[in-house]
C-alpha positions as CSV (number, residue, x, y, z in Angstrom):
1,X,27.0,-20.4,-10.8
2,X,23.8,-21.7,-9.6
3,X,20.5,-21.6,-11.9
4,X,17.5,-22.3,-8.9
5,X,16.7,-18.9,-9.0
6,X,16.8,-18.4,-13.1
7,X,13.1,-18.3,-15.1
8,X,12.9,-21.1,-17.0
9,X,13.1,-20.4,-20.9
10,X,9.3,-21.0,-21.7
11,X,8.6,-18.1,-19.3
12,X,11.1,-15.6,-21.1
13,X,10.2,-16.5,-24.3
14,X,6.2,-16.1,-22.6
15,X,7.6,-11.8,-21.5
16,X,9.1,-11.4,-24.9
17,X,6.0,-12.3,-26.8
18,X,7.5,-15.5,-28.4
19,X,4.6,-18.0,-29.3
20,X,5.4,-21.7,-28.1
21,X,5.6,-23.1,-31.3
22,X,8.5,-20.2,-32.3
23,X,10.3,-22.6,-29.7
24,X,12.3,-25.2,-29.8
25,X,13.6,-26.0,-26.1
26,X,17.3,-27.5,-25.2
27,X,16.7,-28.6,-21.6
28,X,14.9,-25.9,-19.0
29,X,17.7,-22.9,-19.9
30,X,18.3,-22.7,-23.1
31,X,15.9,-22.7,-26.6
32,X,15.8,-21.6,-30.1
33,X,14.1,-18.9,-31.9
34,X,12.3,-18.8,-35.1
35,X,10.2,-16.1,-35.7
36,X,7.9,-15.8,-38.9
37,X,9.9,-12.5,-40.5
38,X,11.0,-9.7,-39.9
39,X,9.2,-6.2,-38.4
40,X,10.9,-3.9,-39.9
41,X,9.4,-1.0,-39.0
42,X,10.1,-2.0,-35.3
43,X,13.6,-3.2,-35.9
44,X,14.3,0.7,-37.3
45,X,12.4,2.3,-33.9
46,X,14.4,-0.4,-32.1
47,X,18.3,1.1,-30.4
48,X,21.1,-0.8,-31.6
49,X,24.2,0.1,-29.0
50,X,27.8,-1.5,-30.1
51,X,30.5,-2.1,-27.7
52,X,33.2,-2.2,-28.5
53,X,37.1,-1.4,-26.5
54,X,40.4,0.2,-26.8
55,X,43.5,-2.0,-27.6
56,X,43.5,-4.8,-25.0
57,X,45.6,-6.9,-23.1
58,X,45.6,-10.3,-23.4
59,X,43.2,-11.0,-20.7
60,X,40.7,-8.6,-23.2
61,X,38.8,-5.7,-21.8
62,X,35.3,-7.4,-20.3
63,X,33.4,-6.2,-23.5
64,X,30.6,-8.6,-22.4
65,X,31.4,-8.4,-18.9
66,X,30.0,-4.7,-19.3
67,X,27.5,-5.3,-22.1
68,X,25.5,-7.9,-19.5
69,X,25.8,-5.3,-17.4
70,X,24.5,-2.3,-19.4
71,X,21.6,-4.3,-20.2
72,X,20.7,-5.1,-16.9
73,X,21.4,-1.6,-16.0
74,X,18.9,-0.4,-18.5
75,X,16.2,-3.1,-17.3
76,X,16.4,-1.9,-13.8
77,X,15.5,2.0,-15.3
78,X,12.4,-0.1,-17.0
79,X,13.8,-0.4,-20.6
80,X,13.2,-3.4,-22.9
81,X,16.4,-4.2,-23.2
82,X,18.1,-7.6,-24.7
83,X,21.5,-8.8,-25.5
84,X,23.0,-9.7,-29.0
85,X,26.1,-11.8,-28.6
86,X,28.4,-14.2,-29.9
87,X,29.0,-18.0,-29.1
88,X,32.0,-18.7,-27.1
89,X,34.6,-21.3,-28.8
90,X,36.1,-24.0,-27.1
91,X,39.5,-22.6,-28.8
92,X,39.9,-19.5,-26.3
93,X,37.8,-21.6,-23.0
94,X,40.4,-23.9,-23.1
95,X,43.3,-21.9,-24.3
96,X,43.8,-18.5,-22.9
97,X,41.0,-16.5,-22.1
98,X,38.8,-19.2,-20.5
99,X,35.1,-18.8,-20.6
100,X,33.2,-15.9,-22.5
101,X,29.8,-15.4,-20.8
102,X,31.0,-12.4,-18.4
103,X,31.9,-12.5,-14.7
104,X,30.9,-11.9,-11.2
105,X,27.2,-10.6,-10.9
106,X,27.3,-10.1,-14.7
107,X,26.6,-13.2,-16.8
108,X,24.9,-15.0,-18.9
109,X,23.2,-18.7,-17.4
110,X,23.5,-21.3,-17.8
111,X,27.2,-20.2,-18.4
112,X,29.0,-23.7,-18.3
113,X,26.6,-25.0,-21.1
114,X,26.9,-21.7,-22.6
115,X,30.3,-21.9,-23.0
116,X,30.8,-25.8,-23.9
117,X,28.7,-27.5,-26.6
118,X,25.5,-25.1,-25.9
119,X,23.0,-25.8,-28.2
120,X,25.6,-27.6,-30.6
121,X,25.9,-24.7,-33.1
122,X,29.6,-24.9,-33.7
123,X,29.6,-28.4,-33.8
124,X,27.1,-28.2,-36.7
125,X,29.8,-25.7,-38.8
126,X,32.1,-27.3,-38.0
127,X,30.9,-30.5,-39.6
128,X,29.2,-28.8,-42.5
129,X,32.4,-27.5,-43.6
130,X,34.5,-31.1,-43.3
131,X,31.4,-32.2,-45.2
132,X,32.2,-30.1,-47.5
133,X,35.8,-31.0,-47.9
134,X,35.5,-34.6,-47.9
135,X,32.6,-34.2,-50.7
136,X,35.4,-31.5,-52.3
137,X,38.2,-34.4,-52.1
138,X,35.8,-37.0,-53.4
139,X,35.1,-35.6,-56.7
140,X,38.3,-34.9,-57.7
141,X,39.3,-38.0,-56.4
142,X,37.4,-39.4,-59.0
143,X,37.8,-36.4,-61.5
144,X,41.6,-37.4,-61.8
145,X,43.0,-37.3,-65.2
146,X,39.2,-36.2,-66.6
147,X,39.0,-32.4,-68.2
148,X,37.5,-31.4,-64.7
149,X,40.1,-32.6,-62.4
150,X,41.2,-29.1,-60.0
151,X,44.1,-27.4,-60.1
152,X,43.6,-26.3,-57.0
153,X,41.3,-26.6,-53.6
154,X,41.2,-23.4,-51.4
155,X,38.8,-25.4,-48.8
156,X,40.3,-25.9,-46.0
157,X,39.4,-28.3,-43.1
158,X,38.3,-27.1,-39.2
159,X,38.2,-27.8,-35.8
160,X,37.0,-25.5,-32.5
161,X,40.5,-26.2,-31.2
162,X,43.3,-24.3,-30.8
163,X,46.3,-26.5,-32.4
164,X,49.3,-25.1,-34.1
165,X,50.2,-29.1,-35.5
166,X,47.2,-28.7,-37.5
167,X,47.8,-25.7,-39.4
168,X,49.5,-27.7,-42.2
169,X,49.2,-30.7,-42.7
170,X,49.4,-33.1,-45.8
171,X,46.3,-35.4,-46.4
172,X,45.6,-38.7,-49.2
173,X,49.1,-40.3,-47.6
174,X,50.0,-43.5,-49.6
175,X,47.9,-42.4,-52.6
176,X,45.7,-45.0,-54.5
177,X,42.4,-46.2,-52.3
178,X,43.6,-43.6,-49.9
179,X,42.8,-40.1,-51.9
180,X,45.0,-38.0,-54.0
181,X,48.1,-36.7,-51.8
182,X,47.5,-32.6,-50.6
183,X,48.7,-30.1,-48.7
184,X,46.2,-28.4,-46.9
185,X,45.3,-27.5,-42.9
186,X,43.1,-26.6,-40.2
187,X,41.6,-23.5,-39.3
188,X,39.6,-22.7,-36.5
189,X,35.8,-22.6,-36.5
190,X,35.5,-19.2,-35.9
191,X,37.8,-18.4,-38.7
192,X,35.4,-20.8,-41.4
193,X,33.7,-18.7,-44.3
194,X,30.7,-21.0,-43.1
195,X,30.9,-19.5,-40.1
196,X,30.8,-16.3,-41.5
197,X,28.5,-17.1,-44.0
198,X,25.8,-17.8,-41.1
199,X,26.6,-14.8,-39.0
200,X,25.8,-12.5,-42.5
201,X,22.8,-14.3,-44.1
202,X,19.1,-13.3,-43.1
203,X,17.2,-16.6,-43.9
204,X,17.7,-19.7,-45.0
205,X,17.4,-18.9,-48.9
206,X,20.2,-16.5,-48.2
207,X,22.0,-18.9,-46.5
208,X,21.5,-21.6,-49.2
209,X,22.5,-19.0,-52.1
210,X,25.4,-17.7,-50.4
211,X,26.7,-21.9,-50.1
212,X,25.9,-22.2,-53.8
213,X,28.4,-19.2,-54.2
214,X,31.7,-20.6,-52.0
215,X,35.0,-20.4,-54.3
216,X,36.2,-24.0,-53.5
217,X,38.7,-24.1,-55.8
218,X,39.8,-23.5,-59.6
219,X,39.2,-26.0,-62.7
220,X,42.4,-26.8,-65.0
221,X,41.4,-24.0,-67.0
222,X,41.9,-21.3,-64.3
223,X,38.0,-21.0,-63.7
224,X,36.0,-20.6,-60.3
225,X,35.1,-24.1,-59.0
226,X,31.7,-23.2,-56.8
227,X,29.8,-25.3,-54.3
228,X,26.9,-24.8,-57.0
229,X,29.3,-26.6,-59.7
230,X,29.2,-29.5,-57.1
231,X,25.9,-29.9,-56.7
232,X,26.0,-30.6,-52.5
233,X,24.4,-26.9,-51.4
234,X,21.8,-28.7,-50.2
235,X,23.1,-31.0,-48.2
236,X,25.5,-28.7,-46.7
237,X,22.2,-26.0,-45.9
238,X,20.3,-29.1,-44.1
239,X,23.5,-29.6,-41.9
240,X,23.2,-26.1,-40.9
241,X,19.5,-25.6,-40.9
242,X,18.7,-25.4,-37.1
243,X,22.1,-23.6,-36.3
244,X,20.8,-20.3,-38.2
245,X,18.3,-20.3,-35.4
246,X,19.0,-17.5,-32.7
247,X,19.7,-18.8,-29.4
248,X,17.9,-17.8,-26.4
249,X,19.5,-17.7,-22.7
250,X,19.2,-14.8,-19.8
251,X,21.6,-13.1,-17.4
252,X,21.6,-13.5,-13.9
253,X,18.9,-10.9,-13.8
254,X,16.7,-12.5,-15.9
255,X,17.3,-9.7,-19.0
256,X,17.0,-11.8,-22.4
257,X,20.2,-12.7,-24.7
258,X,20.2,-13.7,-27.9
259,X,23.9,-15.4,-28.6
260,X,24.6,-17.0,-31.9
261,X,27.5,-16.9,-33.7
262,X,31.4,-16.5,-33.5
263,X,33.8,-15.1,-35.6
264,X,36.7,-13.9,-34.7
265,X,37.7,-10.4,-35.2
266,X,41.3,-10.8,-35.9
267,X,40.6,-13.5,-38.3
268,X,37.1,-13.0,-39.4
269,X,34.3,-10.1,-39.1
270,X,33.8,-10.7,-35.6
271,X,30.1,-9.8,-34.8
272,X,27.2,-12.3,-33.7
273,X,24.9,-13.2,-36.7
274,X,22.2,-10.4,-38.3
275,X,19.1,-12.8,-37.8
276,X,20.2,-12.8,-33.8
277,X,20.5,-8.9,-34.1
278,X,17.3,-8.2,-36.0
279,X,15.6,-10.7,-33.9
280,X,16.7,-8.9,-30.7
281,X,15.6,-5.2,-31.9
282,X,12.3,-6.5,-32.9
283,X,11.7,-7.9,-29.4
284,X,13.5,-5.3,-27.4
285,X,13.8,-1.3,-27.3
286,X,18.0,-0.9,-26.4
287,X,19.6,-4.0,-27.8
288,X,23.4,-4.3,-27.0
289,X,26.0,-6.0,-29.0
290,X,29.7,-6.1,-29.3
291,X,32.1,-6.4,-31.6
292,X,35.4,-8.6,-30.6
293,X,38.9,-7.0,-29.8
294,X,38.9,-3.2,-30.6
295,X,37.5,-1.0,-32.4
296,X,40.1,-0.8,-35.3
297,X,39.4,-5.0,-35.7
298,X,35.7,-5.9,-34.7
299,X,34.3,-2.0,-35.1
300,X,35.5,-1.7,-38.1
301,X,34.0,-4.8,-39.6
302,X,30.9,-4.1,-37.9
303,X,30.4,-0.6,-39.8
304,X,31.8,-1.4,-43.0
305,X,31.1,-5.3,-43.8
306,X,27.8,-5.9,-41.2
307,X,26.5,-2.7,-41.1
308,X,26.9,-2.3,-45.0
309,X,25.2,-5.7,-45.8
310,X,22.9,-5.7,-43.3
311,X,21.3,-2.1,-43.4
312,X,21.9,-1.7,-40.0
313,X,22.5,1.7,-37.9
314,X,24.2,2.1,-34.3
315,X,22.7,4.3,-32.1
316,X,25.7,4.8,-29.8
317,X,29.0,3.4,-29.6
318,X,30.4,2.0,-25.9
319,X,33.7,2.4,-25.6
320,X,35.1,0.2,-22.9
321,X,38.0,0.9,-21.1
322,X,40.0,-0.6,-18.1
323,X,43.0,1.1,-15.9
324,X,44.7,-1.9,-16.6
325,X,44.7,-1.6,-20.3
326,X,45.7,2.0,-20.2
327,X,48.6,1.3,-18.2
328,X,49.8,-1.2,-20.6
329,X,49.3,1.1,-23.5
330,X,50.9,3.5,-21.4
331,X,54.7,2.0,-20.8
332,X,54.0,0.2,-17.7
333,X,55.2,-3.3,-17.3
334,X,52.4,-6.2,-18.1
335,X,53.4,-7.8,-14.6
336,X,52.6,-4.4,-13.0
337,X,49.5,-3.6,-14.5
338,X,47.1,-4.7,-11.9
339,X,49.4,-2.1,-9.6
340,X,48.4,1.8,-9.1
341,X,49.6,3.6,-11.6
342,X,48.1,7.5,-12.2
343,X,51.2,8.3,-14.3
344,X,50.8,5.2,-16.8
345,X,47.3,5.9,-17.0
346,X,47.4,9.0,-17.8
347,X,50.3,8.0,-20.6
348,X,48.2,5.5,-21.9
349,X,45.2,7.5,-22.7
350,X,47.0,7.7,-25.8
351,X,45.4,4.4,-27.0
352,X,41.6,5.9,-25.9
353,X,42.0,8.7,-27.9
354,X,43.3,6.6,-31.0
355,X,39.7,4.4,-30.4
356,X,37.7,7.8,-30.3
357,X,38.7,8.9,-33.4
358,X,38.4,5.8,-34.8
359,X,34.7,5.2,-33.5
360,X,34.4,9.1,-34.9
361,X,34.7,8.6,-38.4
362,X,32.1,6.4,-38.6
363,X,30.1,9.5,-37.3
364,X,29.5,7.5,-34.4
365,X,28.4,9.4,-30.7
366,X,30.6,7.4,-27.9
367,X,30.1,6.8,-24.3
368,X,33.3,5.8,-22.9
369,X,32.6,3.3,-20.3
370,X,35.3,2.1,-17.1
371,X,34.9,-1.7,-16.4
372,X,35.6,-1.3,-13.0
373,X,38.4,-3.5,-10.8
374,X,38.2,-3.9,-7.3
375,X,42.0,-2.4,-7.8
376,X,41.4,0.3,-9.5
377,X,42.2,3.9,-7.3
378,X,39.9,6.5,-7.1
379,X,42.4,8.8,-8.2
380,X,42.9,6.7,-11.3
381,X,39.6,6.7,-12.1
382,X,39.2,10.6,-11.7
383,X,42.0,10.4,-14.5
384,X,40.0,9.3,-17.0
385,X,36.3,11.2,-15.9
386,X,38.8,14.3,-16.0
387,X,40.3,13.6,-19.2
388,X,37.0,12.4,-20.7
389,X,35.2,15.9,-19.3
390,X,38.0,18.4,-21.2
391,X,36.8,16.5,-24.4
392,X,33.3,16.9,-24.3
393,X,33.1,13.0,-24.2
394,X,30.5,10.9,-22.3
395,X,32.1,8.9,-19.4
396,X,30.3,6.2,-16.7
397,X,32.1,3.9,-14.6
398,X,30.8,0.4,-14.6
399,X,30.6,-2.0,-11.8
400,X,28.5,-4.9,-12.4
401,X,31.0,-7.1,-12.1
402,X,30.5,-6.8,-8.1
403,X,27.4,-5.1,-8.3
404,X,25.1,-6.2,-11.2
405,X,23.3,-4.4,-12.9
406,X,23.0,-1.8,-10.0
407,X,26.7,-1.0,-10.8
408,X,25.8,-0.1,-14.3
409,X,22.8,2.5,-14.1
410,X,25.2,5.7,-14.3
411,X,25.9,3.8,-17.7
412,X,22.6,3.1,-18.2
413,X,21.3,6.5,-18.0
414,X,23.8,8.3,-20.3
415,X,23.0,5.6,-23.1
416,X,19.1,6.7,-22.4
417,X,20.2,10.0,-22.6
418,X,22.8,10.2,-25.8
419,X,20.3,8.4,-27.9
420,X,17.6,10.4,-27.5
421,X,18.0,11.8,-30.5
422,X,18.1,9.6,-33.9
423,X,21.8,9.0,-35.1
424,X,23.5,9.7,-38.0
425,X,23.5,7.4,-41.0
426,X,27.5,5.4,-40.4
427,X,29.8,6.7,-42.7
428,X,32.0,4.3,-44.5
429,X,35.8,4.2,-44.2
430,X,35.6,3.1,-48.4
431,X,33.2,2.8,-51.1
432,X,31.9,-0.3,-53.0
433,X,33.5,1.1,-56.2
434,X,36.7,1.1,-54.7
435,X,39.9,-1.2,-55.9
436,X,40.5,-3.9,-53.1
437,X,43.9,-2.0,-53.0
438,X,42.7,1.2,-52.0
439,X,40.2,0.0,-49.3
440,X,43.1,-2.2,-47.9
441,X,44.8,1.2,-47.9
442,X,42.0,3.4,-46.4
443,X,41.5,0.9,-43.8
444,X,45.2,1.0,-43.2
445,X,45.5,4.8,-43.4
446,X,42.1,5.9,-42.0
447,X,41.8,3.3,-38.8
448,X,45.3,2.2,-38.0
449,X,47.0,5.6,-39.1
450,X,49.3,3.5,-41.2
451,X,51.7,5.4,-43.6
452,X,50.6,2.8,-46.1
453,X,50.8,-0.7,-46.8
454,X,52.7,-3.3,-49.0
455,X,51.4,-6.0,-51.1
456,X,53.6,-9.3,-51.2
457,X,54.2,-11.6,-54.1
458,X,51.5,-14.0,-53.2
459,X,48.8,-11.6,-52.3
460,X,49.4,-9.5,-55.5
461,X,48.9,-12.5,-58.0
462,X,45.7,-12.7,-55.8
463,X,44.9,-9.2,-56.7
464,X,45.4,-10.2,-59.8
465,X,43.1,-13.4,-59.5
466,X,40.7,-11.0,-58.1
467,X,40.3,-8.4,-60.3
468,X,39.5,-11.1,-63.2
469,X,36.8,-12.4,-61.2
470,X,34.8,-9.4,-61.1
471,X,34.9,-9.3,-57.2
472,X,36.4,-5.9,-56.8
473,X,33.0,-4.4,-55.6
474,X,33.5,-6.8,-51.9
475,X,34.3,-5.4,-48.7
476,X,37.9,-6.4,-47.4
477,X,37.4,-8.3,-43.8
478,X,41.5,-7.3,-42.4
479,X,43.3,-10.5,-40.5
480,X,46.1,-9.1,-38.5
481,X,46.7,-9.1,-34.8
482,X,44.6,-7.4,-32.0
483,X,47.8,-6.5,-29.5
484,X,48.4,-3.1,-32.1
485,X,47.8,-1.1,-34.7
486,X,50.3,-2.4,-36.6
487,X,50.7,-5.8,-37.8
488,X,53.1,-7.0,-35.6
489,X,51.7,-7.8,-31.7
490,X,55.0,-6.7,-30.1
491,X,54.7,-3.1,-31.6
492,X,51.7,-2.1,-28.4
493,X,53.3,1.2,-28.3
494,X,53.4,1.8,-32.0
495,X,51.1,4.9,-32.8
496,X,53.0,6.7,-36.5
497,X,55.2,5.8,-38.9
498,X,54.7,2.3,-39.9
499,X,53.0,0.3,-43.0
500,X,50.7,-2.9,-42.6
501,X,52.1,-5.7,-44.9
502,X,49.4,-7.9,-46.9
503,X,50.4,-11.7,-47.4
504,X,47.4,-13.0,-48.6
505,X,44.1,-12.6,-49.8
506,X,41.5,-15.0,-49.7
507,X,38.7,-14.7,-51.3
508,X,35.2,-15.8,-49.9
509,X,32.3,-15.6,-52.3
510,X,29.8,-17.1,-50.0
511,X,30.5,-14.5,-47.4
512,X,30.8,-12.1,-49.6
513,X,34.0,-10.3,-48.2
514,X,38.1,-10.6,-49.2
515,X,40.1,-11.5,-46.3
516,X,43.5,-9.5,-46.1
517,X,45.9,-11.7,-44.0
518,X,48.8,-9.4,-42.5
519,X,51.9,-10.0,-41.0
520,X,51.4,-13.6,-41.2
521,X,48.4,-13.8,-39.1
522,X,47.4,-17.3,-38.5
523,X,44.0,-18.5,-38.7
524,X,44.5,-21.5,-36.5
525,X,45.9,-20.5,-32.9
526,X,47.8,-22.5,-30.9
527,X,47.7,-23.0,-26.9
528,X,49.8,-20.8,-24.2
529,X,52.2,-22.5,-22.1
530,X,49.8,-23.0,-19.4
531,X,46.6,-23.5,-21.3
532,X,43.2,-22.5,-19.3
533,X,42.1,-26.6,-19.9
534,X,45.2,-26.7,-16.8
535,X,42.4,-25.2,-14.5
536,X,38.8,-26.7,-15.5
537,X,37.7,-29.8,-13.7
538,X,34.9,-31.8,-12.3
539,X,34.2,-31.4,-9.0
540,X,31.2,-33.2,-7.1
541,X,29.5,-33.0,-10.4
542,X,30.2,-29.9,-11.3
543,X,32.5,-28.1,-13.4
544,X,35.2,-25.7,-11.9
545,X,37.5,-23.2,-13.3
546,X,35.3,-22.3,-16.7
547,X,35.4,-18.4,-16.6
């Protein structure tokens, strides 16, 4: 996709009000942000709108697809509108999903430097954290045989790769000069607690602290071994110092976007950082963001880990929907998906209503929005408006994926209209003074309408871990799979009468959150069959196949 006709940076930063020394340019496109503080006063006046989806396939739903275009759609009504996003990973671009900056006349620019190295964000946690490791295996290294030798090292290494050989490995081989011999393994960046860690702090002191606080390990005598106890906070903060900065690109229409940050929601919290969001509703009036997968994965964890930290308040919930999703969710074949369908449809709406009531008890309203195909019927979309009207819920069709931002304004208009009003205060799914067992449980109960769930051997000596530590009070951040409600990714049409199994838990200080891996969730992924990398290429000079 062509940039000629895109403003360049200096000028959007110029519309938004951002002084020229609040910017630090990468090339003509792209820049960082820093400003001074933050208003808060504006950022409360300011709309926050999450998107989020119902269960999707593994092609996703267009969650940003349709949040580019809602925000263009409410720019063309004359709203300040700007985007809050995540970074893409190079995992997903060159494993299944391909690129992450939306689609057709709905995209972020410059998209191919978007989603490659950008402004070299994930490059930089990615390095802070094997910093960290290497500084982690150095002192006990030369800790060995000494009173504060570790038992054990809960750092693990990372890569923005997706590579299943990596997932275990054994390091220190031969012993001696070499380092002492481990087992330990890769995750993905996304999944990092650095990475988290960035997305949830709201300056650089906060950042700094929340380093000091990382769990690396535990001493001989059973005791928390913290980055703080190794002295390298610092030079771990300085590696990360320009990636807390906000990144600022534009869509195709010129409408701002802020995209920083990338977590995974089936592995991590899944929501772009709080500085990018605070930064974009203290420049704009609507500011979209999403949260990844669906809303029992990345809504959740928006409301109860982001939303609780951060003090922050939706507006409106977007749920986005596609025919092709509710055919899957509604018996019919994943090779036939992309065929009519009213009868599979109107089975699947099953899944919809599970996301409503989901997206409910957070005492969210909910605009249920169709990312249009050029396959979808007319009588299939009349389905859903129908189904939607005998509610009482909010329903627009989207089309900027052919039309832009054009194709949004039905959209566009109901979001202007349903948050006309000021929204409710979110309502948790669990309370701080909960046990981490009985927020597992709500989460488990409440969202996935789980009969209950089961604790294995390793993650109740965990519990027990846990509980000794004092970190009861943290929000649980759930790792399982984003194909179903259950923990298993071949159960899509799984709706009652299961439990959610809990292998691990991992605790991570610094983020300030206990991850609950289920049914053996892994936080590394490995490549499909026939990889997206199988259709990228270079072609007079310019890349091909990235989307």
């Amino acid at each position: 996709m062509t940039t000629s006709h895109i403003q360049p940076i200096t000028r959007l930063a110029d519309q938004l009000g951002i002084a020229a020394d609040q910017l630090i340019t990468y090339g003509k496109y792209k820049a960082k942000i820093q400003l001074p503080g933050f208003n808060e006063e504006k950022i409360r006046q300011s709309k926050l709108i999450l998107v989020t989806s119902i269960t999707p396939t593994r092609a996703g739903n267009g969650k940003t697809t349709s949040s580019i275009g809602l925000a263009d759609g409410l720019r063309r009504l004359g709203k300040k509108s700007i985007l809050a996003l995540r970074e893409p990973s190079l995992g997903p671009c060159f494993g299944m999903k391909g690129g992450a900056t939306g689609g057709g006349a709905s995209q972020l620019v410059p998209a191919d430097e978007i989603n490659l190295h950008f402004t070299g964000d994930f490059h930089a946690i990615s390095s802070a954290n094997n910093m960290l490791a290497a500084l982690l295996d150095n002192y006990n290294y030369f800790s060995q045989g000494k009173p504060e030798e570790l038992k054990d090292i809960f750092w693990r290494r990372v890569l923005d790769v997706n590579d299943r050989s990596l997932r275990y490995i054994i390091t220190g081989l031969h012993g001696g000069k070499n380092g002492l011999p481990a087992e330990t393994g890769f995750d993905i960046t996304p999944a990092s607690e650095l990475m988290a860690i960035l997305c949830l702090s709201q300056n650089l002191d906060d950042l700094r602290q929340r380093i000091d606080d990382i769990m690396l390990g535990t001493t001989a005598a059973g005791l928390p071994f913290r980055t703080s106890d190794l002295q390298t906070s610092g030079a771990i903060t300085a590696l990360l110092k320009d990636a807390m900065l906000p990144n600022l690109v534009q869509t195709l229409e010129g409408t701002p976007a802020l995209v920083h940050g990338g977590p995974f929601a089936n592995i991590a919290h899944g929501c772009n950082s709080v500085i990018a969001t605070k930064t974009a509703m203290e420049l704009g009036d609507y500011v979209l963001t999403e949260a990844g997968f669906g809303s029992d994965l990345g809504a959740e964890k928006f409301m109860n880990i982001k939303c609780r930290k951060a003090g922050l308040n939706p507006a409106l919930s977007v749920l986005v929907v596609t025919t092709q999703s509710l055919k899957l969710h509604g018996n019919v074949p994943y090779g036939q998906i992309k065929l009519p369908n009213p009868e599979g449809i109107s089975t699947g709406m099953r899944n919809l209503q599970r996301h409503l009531d989901i997206l409910h008890s957070f005492g969210q309203q909910v605009l249920v929005v169709l990312n249009q195909y050029h396959t979808d019927t007319p009588d299939e979309i009349n389905i859903i408006r129908n189904w939607c009207e005998q509610k009482y819920i909010a329903f627009a069709v989207n089309n900027a994926f052919a039309l832009g931002g054009e194709g949004a304004l039905e959209a566009a208009e109901k979001i202007i209209s349903l948050t006309s009003e000021a929204s409710e205060p979110v309502t948790f799914t669990y309370q701080d003074k909960d046990s981490v067992e009985e927020k597992i449980k709500q989460v488990a109960t409440k969202i996935y309408k789980a009969d209950g769930i089961i604790l294995e051997k390793k993650a109740k000596q965990k519990l027990k871990f846990i509980e000794a530590g004092g970190w009861q009070h943290l929000p649980i951040c759930i790792a399982k799979t984003q194909y179903s409600f259950t923990d298993t990714p071949e159960a899509i049409h799984t709706y009652d009468h299961f439990t959610i199994t809990v292998d691990d838990l991992i605790v991570n200080t610094g983020a300030g959150f206990i991850v609950a891996v289920c049914g053996e969730m892994m936080r590394m992924p490995g490549l499909p069959e026939k990889p997206a990398a199988l259709q990228i290429d270079m072609v007079k000079g310019k890349i091909t196949g990235l989307s």
